[in-house]
C-alpha positions in Angstrom: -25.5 -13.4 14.3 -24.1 -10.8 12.0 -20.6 -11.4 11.3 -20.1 -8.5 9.2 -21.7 -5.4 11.3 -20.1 -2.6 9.5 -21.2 -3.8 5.8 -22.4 -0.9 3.7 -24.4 -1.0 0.4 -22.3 1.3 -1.4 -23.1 -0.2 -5.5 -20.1 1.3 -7.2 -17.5 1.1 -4.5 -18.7 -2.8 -4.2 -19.2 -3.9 -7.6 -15.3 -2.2 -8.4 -14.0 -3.8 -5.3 -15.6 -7.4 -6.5 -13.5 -6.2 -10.1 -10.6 -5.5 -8.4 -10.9 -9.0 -6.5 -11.7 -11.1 -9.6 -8.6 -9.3 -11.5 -5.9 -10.2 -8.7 -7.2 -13.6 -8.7 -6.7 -13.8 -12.1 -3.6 -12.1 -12.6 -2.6 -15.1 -9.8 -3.5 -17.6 -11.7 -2.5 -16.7 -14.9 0.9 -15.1 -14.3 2.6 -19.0 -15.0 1.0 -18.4 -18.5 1.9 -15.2 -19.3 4.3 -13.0 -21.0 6.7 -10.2 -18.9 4.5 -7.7 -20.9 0.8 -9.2 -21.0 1.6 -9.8 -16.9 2.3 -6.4 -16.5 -0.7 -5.2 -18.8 -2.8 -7.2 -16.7 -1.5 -6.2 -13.5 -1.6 -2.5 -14.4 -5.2 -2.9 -15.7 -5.8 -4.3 -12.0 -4.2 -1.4 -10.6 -6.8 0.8 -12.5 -9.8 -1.1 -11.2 -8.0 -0.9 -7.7 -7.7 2.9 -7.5 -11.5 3.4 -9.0 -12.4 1.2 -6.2 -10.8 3.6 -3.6 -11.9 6.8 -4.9 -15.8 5.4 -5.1 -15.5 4.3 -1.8 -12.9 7.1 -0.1 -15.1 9.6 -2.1 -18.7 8.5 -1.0 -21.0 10.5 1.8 -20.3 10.1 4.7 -16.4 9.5 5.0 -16.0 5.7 6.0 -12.4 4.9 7.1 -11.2 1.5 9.0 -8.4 -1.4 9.2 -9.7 -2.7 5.3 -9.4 0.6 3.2 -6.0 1.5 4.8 -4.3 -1.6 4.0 -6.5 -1.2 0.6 -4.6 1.8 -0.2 -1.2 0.6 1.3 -1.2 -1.8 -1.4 -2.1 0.0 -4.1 0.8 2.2 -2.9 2.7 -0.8 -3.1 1.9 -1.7 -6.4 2.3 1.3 -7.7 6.1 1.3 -6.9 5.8 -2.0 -8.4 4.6 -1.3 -11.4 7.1 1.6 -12.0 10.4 -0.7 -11.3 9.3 -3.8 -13.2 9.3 -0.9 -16.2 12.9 -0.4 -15.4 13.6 -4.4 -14.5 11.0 -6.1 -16.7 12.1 -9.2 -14.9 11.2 -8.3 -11.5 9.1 -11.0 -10.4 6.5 -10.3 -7.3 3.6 -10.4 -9.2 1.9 -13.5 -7.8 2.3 -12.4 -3.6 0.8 -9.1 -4.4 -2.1 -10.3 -6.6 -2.8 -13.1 -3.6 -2.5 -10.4 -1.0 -4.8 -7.7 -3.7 -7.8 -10.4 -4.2 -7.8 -11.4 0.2 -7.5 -6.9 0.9 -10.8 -6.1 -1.5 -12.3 -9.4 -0.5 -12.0 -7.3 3.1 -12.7 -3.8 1.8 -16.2 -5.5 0.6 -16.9 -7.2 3.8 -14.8 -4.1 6.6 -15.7 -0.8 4.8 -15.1 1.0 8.0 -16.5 3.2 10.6 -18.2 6.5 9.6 -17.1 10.0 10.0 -19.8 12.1 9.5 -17.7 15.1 11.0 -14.5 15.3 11.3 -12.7 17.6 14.4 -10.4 19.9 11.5 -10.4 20.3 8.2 -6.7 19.1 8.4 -7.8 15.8 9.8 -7.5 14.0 6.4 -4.1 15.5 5.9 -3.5 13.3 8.7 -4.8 9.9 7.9 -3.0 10.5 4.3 0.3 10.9 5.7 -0.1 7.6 8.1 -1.4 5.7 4.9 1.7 7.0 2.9 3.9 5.9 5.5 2.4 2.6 5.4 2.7 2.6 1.7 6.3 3.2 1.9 7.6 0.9 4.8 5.6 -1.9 2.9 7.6 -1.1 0.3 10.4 -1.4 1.6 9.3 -4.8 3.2 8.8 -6.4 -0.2 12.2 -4.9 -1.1 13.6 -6.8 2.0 12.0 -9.6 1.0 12.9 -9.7 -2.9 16.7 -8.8 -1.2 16.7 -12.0 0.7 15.4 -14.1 -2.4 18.7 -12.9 -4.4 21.2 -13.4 -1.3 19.6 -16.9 -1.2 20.0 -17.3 -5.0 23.5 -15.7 -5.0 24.7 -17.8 -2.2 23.1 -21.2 -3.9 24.8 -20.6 -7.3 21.9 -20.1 -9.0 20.3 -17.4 -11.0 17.9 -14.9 -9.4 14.8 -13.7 -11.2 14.9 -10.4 -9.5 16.7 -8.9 -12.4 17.9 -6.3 -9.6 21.3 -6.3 -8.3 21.9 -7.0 -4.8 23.3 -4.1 -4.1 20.5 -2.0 -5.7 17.8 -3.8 -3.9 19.5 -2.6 -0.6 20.0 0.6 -1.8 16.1 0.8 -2.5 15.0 -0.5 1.1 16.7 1.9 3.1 15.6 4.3 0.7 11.5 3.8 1.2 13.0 3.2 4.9 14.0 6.4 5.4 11.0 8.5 3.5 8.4 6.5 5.4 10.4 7.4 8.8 9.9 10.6 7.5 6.3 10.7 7.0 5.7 8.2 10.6 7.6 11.2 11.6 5.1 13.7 10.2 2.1 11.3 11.2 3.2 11.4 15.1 3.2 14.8 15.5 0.4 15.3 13.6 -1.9 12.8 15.9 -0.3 15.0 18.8 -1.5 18.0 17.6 -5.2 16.6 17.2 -4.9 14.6 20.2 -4.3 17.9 22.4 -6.9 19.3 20.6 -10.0 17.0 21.0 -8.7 15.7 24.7 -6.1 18.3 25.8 -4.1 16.4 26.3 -1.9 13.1 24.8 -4.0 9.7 24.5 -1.6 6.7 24.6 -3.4 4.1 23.7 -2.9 0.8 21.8 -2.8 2.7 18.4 -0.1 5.5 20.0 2.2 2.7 21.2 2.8 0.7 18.4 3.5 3.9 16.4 5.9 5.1 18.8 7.1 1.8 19.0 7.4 1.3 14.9 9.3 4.7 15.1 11.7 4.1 17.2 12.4 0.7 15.5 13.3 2.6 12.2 14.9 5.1 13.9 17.0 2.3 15.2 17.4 0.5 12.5 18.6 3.9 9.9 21.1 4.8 13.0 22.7 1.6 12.7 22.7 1.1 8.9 24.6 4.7 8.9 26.3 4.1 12.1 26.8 0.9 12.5 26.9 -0.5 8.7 24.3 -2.8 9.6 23.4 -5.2 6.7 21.4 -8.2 5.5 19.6 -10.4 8.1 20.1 -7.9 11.0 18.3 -5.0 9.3 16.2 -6.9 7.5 15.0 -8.3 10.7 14.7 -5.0 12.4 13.0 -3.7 9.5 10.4 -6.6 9.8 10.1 -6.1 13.7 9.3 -2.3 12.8 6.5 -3.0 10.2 5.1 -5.3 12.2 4.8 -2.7 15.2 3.4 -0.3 12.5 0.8 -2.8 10.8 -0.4 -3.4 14.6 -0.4 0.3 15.2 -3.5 1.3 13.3 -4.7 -1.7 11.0 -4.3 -4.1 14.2 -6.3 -2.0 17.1 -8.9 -0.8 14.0 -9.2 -4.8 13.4 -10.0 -5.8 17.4 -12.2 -2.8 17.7 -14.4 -2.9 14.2 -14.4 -6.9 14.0 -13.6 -8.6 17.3 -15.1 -6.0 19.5 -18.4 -5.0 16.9 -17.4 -1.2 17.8 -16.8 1.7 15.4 
């Protein structure tokens, strides 16, 4: 039995992807021994392989598109954002999680490369899928910023120094930030898929993918109206922030999973 029904023999996009997995892994496991700037050398480097990686394979004939290359480029998103603030915070310390999580998401782009779309129903339908992927991008990063906030509180709380290098209060700042540019963009993305949707059915489809987007909306909608309204704070939000992203990575990445891997459909 075929486990992997979708794999494609595209050399370049594979061979960069394998790159890409082998320089995570290594960035990984050497980060311990490494210098704040040979880390980030490495790490940027890494980021170069990543991004020729998506353009051989986002670039090749016919268009393939699935669960694996969107959270491919969500991360590189993410670590782009990265890569730009530990410039400003040379401290900033996430380098390991997001080198784990790079190496397992090409490992996945190699084995997932998606479904083909041979034709595509408007020329505007990639205008589409770029501003889902960007609000992926940025609600990640606001997750990590969540996460890196929670690491200081803990640190603060504990009386011991935190190797965010980022004040608490700046970290916040940050997360409702990418919060509120990727509500934005989901924003953008819903009525976007409206539009198409009454174009190739006539109508609007709610399905799995619909209702976790609706649902990952109205979670951030929730959550900005009651940081501005409400003054909400630390564990709340970042909880309701979590719940959100979770909606939002079941959205498209989850139903694109069941369908391509568990289901064998494209």
């Amino acid at each position: 039995m075929n486990l992997f029904p979708q794999l494609a023999f595209n050399l370049p996009a594979a061979v960069l992807a394998t790159l890409a997995a082998l320089a995570y892994a290594l960035v990984a496991w050497a980060h311990p021994r490494l210098g704040s700037f040979q880390a980030r050398g490495l790490l940027a480097i890494t980021w170069g392989l990543h991004l020729l990686a998506l353009l051989a394979s986002l670039l090749s004939e016919p268009v393939r598109f699935g669960f694996a290359p969107a959270l491919s480029v969500t991360l590189w998103l993410v670590l782009t954002v990265y890569l730009i603030e530990s410039r400003l915070y040379p401290q900033l310390r996430a380098r390991w999680a997001l080198a784990l999580m790079g190496a397992a998401v090409m490992l996945l782009v190699i084995a997932f490369p998606g479904a083909e779309h041979p034709t595509l129903p408007s020329v505007w339908m990639p205008l589409h899928w770029a501003l889902g992927i960007a609000s992926y991008g940025l609600i990640a990063a606001a997750v990590v910023h969540a996460w890196l906030m929670q690491r200081a509180e803990r640190a603060m709380r504990s009386g011991v120094a935190s190797d965010t290098a980022m004040p608490l209060l700046t970290l916040e700042r940050l997360t409702f930030r990418f919060v509120a540019a990727g509500f934005l963009l989901l924003s953008l993305t819903l009525l976007a898929g409206w539009h198409f949707s009454e174009l190739l059915n006539q109508r609007m489809v709610w399905n799995h993918k619909t209702v976790f987007s609706v649902l990952a909306w109205a979670t951030m909608g929730v959550l900005l109206w009651g940081r501005w309204q409400l003054g909400w704070r630390g564990r709340t939000a970042v909880r309701t922030l979590y719940v959100g992203a979770g909606f939002l990575l079941l959205a498209y990445v989850g139903s694109r999973f069941v369908i391509e891997v568990l289901l064998h459909r494209t």
